[in-house]
C-alpha positions in Angstrom: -0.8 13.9 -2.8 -1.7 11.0 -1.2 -5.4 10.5 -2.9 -3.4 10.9 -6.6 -1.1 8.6 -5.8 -3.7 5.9 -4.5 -5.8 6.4 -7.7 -2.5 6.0 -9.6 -1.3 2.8 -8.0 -4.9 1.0 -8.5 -4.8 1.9 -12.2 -1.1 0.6 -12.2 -2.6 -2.3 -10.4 -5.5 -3.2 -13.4 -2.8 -2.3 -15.5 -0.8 -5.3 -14.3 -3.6 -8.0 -14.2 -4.4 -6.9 -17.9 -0.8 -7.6 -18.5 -0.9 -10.8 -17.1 -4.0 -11.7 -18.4 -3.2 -10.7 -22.0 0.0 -12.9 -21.8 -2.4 -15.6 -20.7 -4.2 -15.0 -23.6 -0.9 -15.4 -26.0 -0.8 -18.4 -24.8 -3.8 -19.6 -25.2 -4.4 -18.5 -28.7 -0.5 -18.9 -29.8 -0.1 -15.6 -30.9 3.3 -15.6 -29.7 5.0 -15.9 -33.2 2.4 -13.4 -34.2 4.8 -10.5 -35.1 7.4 -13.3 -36.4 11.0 -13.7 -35.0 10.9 -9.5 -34.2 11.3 -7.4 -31.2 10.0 -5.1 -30.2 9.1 -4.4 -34.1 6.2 -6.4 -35.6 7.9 -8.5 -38.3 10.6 -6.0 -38.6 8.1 -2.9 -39.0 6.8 -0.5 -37.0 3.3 -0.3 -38.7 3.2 -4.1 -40.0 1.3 -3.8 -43.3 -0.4 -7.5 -43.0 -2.5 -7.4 -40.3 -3.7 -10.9 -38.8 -5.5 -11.9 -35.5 -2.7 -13.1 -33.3 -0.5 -10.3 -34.8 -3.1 -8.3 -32.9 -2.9 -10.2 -29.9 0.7 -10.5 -29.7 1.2 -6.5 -30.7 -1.2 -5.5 -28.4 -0.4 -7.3 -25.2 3.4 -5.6 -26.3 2.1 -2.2 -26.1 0.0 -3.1 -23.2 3.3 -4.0 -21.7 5.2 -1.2 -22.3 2.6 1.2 -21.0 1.8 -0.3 -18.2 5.8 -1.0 -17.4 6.3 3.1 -17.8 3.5 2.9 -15.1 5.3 0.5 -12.7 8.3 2.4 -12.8 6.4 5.8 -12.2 4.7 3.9 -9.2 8.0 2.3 -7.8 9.5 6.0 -7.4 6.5 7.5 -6.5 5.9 5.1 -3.4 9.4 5.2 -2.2 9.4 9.0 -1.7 5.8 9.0 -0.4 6.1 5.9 1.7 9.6 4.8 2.0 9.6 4.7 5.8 7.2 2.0 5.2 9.7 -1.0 6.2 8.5 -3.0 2.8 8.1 -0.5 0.4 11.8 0.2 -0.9 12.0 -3.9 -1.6 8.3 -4.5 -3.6 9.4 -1.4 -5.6 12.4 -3.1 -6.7 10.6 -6.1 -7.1 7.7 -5.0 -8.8 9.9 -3.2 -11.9 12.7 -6.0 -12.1 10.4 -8.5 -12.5 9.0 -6.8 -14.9 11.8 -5.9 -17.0 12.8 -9.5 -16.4 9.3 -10.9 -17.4 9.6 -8.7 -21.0 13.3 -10.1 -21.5 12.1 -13.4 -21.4 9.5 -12.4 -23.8 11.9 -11.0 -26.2 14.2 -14.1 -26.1 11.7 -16.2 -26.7 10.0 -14.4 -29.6 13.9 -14.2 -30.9 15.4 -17.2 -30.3 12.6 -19.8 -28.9 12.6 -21.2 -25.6 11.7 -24.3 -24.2 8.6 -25.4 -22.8 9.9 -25.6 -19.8 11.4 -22.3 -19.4 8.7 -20.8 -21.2 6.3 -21.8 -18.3 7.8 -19.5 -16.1 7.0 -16.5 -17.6 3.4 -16.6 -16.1 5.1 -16.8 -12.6 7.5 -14.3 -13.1 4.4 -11.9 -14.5 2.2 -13.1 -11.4 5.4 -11.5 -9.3 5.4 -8.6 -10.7 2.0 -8.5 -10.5 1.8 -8.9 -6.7 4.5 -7.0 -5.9 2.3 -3.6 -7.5 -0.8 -4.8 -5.3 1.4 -4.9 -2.3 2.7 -1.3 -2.6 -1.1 -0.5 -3.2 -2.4 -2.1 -0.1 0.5 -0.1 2.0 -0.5 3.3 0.3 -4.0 2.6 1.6 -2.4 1.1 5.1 -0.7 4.1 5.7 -3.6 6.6 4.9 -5.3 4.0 8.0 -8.0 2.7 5.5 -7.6 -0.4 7.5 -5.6 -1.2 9.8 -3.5 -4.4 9.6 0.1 -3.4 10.5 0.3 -4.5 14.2 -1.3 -7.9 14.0 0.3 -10.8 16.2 -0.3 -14.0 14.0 0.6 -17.4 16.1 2.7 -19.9 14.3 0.1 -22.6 13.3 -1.7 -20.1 11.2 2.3 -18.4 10.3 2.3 -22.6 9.0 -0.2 -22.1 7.0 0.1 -18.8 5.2 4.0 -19.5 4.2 2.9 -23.4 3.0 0.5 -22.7 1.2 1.6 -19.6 -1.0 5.0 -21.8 -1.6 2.7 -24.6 -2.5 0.6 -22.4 -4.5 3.3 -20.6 -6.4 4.2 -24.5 -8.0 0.5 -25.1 -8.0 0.7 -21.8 -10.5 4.2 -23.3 -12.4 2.4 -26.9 -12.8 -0.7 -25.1 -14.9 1.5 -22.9 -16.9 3.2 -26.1 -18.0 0.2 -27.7 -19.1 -0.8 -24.8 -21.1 2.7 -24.5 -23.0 2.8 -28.3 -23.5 -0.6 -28.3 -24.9 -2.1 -30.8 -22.8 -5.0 -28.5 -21.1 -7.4 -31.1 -23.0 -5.3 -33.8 -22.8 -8.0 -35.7 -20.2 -11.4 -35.8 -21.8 -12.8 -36.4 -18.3 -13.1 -34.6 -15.3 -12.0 -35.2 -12.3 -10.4 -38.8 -13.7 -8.6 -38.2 -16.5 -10.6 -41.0 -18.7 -13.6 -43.0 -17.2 -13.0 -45.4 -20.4 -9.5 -46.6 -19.3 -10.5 -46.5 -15.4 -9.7 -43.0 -15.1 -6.2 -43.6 -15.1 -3.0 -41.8 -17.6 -1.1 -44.0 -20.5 0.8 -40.9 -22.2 2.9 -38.2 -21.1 0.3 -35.4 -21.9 -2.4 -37.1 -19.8 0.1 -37.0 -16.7 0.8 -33.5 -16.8 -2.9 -32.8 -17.4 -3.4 -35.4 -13.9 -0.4 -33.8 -12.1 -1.6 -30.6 -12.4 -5.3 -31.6 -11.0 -4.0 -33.3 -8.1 -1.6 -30.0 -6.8 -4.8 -28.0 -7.4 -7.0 -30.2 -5.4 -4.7 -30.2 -2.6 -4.4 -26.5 -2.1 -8.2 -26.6 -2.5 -7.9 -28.9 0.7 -5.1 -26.8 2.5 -6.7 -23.0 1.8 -10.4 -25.0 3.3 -8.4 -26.2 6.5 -6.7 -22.8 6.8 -10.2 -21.2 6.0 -11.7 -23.5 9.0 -9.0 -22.2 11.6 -9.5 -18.7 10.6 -13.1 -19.1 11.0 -12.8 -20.4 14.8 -9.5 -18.7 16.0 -9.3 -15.1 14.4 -12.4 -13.6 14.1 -11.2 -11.0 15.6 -8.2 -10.5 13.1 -10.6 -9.2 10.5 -7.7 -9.3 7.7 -6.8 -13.0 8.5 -10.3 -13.9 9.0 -11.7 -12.7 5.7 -8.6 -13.5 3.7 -8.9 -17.3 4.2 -12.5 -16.7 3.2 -11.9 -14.8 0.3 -8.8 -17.3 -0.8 -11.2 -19.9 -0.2 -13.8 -18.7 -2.8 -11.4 -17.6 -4.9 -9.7 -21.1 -5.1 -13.1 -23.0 -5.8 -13.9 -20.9 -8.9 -10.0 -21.9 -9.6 -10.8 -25.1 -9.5 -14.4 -25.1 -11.3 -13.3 -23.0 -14.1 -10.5 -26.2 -14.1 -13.3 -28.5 -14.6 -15.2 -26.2 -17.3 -12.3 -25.5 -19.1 -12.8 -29.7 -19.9 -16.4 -29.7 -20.1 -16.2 -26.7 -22.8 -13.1 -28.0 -24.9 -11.2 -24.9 -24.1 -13.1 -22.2 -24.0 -11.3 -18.8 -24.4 -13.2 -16.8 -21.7 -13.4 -19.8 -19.5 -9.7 -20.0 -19.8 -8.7 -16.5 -19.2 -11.2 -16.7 -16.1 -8.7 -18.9 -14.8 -5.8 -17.0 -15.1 -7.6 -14.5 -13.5 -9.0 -16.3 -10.2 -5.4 -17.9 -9.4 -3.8 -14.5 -10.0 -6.1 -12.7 -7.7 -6.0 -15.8 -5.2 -2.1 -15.6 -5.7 -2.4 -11.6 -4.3 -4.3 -12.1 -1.4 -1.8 -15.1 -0.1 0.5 -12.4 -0.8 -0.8 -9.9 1.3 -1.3 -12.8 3.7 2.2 -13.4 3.9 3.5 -10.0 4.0 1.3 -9.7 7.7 2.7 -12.8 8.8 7.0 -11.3 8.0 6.0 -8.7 10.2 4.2 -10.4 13.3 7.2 -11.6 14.6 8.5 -7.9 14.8 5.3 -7.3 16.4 5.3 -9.8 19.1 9.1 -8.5 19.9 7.7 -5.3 20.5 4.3 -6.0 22.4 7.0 -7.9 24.3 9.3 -4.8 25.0 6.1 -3.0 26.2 5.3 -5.1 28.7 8.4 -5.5 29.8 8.8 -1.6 30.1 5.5 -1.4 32.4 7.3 -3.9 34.5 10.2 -2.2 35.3 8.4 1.2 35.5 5.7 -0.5 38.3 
């Protein structure tokens, strides 16, 4: 039961990131009013006899959604009666299917109605939750069958810092991008890393300061996840999880950040820019998985406590 349900939840899992990839890739190529003001018809049909590019974006990524939504709520019931005496499984099934639902409402609203850029930025983050929450439940189908094990770790509160800084940072690193992308100032700089070497590298308009605000919260989580990376590297080699999750995080944030630069260099190239949805998505799941070790070391460290204070009173 076990081994289905495993190969179920990763194709759930792909299912997700080509979820939140394709709305990426609405975005990018403004297929969003592709099937008109209708939902979840295709300008009012359910076969749309004039058939255009971004009416092929926008209805596929819908039926992309819907599949793959039947999927998460399959999973979500599946894992809480295989797993549900796993302490987080119950809450990243709820998560994982609400978000979802919540993600596709917003998408329905603002096909519908409109929404504004602002509010429209958040549907990447709201995807990216839903997202993580389905690798979560993933990694705990694979904990519990003792693939690896990384359910006991004790994690000490400088690195605890670090893990619950940085994925709060990250998650407006991941808010400031969208922004940029629905405000259409991803080319708003012509230079890289300064925005302009002409005017001394520095913003006049609105555009370019989004475009500048968003470099500077990517460069310092590039700074942050290498710090982090460095104290992995020379305290917890022996906590193979933490050790090779700040590495990982670490690669994964430098193609982040030189797709960024690319993204400039190649005026918006399509695969370049879907690349970098991708890389801050993945890097966005591994924090996760990062954090979700570091809400249970303190329940750890109570009970390596209780232990030894059992042996105590037994000697």
């Amino acid at each position: 039961m076990h081994r289905l349900l495993k190969w179920f939840a990763v194709a759930t899992t792909v299912g997700m990131l080509l979820v939140l990839i394709g709305g990426a890739l609405v975005t990018k190529t403004e297929s969003g009013a592709g099937c008109g003001d209708s939902w979840p018809l295709c300008n009012g049909e359910f076969v749309p006899n004039s058939i255009t590019p971004k009416l092929l974006i926008e209805l596929s990524h819908r039926l992309v959604s819907g599949t793959v939504g039947i999927m998460v709520l399959i999973l979500s019931i599946w894992t809480w009666k295989a797993i549900g005496h796993v302490r987080e499984t119950k809450f990243l099934s709820i998560l994982s299917f609400s978000f979802l639902v919540l993600q596709a409402l917003l998408g329905a609203a603002a096909v519908m109605w409109g929404q504004s850029k602002t509010v429209l930025a958040l549907h990447f983050g709201i995807s990216l939750i839903s997202f993580t929450s389905v690798l979560l439940l993933t990694l705990l189908i694979f904990e519990v069958d003792k693939k690896f094990n990384a359910a006991t770790l004790v994690i000490d509160s400088k690195m605890q810092f670090h893990i619950i800084g940085v994925i709060v940072y990250s998650y407006f690193v991941v808010y400031s991008g969208a922004f940029v992308r629905h405000k259409g100032a991803s080319l708003a700089c012509p230079d890289w890393p300064v925005c302009n070497f002409n005017q001394l590298g520095l913003p006049t308009q609105s555009h370019e300061w989004i475009q500048m605000g968003h470099r500077t919260a990517a460069g310092l989580i590039f700074v942050w996840i290498f710090i982090a990376m460095l104290r992995a590297i020379k305290y917890h080699k022996h906590q193979k999880v933490i050790y090779w999750g700040w590495i990982v995080s670490f690669i994964l944030v430098s193609l982040q950040v030189i797709s960024g630069a690319t993204i400039v260099f190649t005026n918006l190239n399509l695969f370049v820019a879907l690349a970098h949805a991708l890389f801050i998505a993945c890097l966005f799941g591994v924090l996760s998985y990062l954090l979700l070790l570091a809400t249970r070391s303190k329940r750890n460290q109570q009970s390596l406590q209780q232990v030894k204070e059992d042996r105590i009173n037994i000697n």
